[in-house]
C-alpha positions as CSV (number, residue, x, y, z in Angstrom):
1,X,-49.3,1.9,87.3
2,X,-48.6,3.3,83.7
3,X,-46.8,6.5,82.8
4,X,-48.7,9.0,80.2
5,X,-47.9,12.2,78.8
6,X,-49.7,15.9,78.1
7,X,-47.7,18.4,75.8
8,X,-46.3,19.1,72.3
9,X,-44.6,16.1,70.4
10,X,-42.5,17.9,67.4
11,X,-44.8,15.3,65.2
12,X,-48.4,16.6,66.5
13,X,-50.4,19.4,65.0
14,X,-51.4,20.0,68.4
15,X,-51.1,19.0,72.3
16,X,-51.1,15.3,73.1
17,X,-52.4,13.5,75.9
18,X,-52.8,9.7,77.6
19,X,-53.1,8.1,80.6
20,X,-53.1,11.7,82.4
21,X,-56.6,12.5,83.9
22,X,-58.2,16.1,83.8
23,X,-57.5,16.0,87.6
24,X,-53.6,16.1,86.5
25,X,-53.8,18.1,83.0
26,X,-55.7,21.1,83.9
27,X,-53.8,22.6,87.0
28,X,-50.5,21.3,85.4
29,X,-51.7,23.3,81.5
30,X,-53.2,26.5,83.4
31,X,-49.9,26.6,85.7
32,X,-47.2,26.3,82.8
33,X,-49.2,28.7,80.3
34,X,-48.7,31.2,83.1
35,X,-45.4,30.4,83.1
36,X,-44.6,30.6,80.0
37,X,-46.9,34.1,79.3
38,X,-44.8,35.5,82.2
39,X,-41.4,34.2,81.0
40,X,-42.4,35.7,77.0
41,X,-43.4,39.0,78.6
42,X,-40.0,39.1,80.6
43,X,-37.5,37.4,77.6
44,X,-39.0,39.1,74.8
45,X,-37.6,37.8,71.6
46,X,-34.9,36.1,74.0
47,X,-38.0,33.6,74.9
48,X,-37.8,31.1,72.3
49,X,-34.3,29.8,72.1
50,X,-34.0,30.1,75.6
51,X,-37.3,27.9,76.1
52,X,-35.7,25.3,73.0
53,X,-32.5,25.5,75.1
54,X,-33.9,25.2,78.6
55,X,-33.1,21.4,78.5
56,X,-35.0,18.3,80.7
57,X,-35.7,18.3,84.7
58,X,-37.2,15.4,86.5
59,X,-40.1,16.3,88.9
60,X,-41.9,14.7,92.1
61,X,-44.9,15.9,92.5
62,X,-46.9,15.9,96.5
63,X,-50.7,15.2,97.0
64,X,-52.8,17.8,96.2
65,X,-50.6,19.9,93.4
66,X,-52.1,18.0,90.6
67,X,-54.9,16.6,91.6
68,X,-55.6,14.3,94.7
69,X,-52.5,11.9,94.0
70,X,-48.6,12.4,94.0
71,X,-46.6,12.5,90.9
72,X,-43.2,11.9,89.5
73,X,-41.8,12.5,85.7
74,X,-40.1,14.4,83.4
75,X,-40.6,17.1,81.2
76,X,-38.7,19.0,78.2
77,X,-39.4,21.9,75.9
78,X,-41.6,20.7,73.8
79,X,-43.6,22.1,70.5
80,X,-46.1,21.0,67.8
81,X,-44.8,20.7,64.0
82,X,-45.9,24.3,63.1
83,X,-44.1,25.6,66.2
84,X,-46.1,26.2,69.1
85,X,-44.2,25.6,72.3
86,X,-45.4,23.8,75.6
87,X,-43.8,21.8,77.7
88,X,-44.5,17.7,77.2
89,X,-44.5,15.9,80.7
90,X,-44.4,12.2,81.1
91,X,-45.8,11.7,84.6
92,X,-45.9,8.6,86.6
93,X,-48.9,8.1,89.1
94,X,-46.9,7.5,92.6
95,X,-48.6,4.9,95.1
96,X,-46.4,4.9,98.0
97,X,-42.8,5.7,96.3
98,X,-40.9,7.8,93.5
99,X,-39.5,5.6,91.4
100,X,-35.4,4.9,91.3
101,X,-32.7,6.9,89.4
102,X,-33.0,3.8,86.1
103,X,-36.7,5.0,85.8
104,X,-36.0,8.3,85.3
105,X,-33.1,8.2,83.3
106,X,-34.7,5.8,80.9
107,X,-37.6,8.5,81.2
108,X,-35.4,11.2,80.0
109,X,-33.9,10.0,77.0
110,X,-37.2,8.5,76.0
111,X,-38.2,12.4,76.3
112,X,-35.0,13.8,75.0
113,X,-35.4,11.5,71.6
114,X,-38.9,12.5,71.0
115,X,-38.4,15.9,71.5
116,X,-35.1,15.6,68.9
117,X,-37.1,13.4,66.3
118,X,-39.9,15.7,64.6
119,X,-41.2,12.2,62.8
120,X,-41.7,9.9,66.1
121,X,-45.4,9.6,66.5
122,X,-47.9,9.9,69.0
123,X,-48.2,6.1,69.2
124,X,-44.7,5.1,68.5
125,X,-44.0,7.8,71.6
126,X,-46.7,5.8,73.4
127,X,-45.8,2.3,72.7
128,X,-42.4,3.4,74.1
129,X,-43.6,4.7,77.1
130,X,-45.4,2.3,78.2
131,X,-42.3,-0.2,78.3
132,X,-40.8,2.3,80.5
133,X,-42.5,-0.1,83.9
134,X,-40.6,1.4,87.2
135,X,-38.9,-1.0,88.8
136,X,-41.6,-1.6,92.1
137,X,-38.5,-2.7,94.5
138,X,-36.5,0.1,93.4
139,X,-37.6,3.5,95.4
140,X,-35.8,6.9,95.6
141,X,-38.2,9.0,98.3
142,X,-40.2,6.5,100.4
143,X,-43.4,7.9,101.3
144,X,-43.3,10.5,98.5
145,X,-47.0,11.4,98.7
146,X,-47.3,12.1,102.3
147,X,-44.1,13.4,102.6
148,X,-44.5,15.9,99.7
149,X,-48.1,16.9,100.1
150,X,-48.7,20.5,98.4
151,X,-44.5,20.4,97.9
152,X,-42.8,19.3,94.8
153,X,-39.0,18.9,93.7
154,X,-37.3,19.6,90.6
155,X,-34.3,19.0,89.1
156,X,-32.2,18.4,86.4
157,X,-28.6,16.7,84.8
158,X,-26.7,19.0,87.4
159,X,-28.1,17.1,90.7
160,X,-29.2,20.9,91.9
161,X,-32.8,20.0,93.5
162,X,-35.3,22.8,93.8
163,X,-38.0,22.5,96.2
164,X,-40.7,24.4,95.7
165,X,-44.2,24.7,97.8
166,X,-46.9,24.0,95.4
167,X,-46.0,23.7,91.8
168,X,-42.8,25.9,89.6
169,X,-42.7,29.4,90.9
170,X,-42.2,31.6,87.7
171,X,-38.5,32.9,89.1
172,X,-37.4,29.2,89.4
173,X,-38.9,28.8,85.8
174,X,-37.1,31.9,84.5
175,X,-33.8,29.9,86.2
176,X,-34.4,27.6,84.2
177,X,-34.4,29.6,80.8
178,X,-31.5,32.2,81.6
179,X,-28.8,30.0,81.4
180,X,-29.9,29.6,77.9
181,X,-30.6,32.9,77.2
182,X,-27.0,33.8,77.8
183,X,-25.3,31.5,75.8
184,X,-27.3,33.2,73.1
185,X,-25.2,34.9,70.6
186,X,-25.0,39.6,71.7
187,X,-26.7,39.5,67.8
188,X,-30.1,37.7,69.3
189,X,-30.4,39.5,72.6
C-alpha cells in the first residue's frame, strides 16, 4: 500500500491531492476547515503564527473516521504560495498494522522539508513519498483498524498521545496552537 497526501504544499497555488480517495479527503477537509474557522474565531489575529508554529503530529486513524478503512500519517501546517493555510496530511492506508516508529519519522521530515522548502514540487514531493514503503514486518499497534474503530490517536515530538473518539476535537486542536500562541511576542497578541 502507497502513502498519498491532501493539503497545501508552500509551492501549490492551491490544495494538492494523490493516492487519497474522496472516501478519506472529504470528512478529513470538512473536519479541519471547522477546525481551523473555530480556532480563527477564538485566536483572532493570534491565529496565523500560532497555526505556522503549531508544529507536526503523527496520527492513527480507526475504521470508519475517514472512510471505511483505518489510517496512519502525518500532518503539519501547511499553506499554498499566496498564503492560504490548511493542513497537508500524508496518510498511509493501514491493512492490519500501523506502521513502525522509522516510517513515521522518515514521514515527518519528508513533511517537515516540504513544508520549509516553498520551491519543492508537487511531484518532486510525490516521487519522495512514494520511496517512503513501511517496513511490512515492522508494526507499532497490531490490529490498528479493529482496535481503533471510530477512535484515533495523535501525537507529536513530545511522546504525549491524545486519544480522541472520532476525529480532532476543536479543544485538543486549540492545544495544539496555544503553545505557539504564547511564545508569540506581548506586541502580536
Amino acid at each position: 500500500m502507497q502513502p498519498g497526501f491532501f493539503g497545501k504544499l508552500p509551492s501549490a497555488g492551491d490544495f494538492v491531492q494523490r493516492r487519497l480517495p474522496p472516501a478519506f479527503v472529504e470528512p478529513w477537509d470538512r473536519h479541519f476547515s471547522q477546525l481551523i474557522a473555530g480556532a480563527r474565531d477564538q485566536l483572532g489575529t493570534q491565529w496565523a503564527p500560532a497555526y505556522r508554529g503549531s508544529g507536526l503530529h503523527a496520527f492513527v486513524l480507526g475504521s470508519g473516521l475517514c472512510g471505511a478503512g483505518a489510517w496512519a500519517g502525518v500532518l503539519g501546517p501547511g499553506e499554498d504560495r499566496v498564503g492560504r493555510c490548511f493542513p497537508l496530511a500524508i496518510a498511509l492506508p493501514l491493512a492490519q498494522a500501523a506502521p513502525d516508529r522509522s516510517w513515521y519519522a522518515r514521514a515527518a521530515t519528508l513533511l517537515g522539508q516540504a513544508l520549509a522548502d516553498r520551491t519543492l514540487g508537487v511531484e518532486a514531493f510525490d516521487a519522495q513519498l512514494l520511496a517512503l514503503a513501511p517496513d511490512p514486518d515492522a508494526t507499532a499497534i497490531p490490529n490498528a483498524p479493529r482496535a481503533l474503530a471510530g477512535q484515533a490517536l495523535w501525537w507529536s515530538g513530545d511522546g504525549v498521545v491524545q486519544h480522541s473518539v472520532g476525529l480532532l476535537s476543536a479543544h485538543d486542536y486549540l492545544g495544539w496552537l496555544a503553545p505557539a500562541a504564547l511564545a508569540l511576542p506581548e506586541a502580536t497578541r
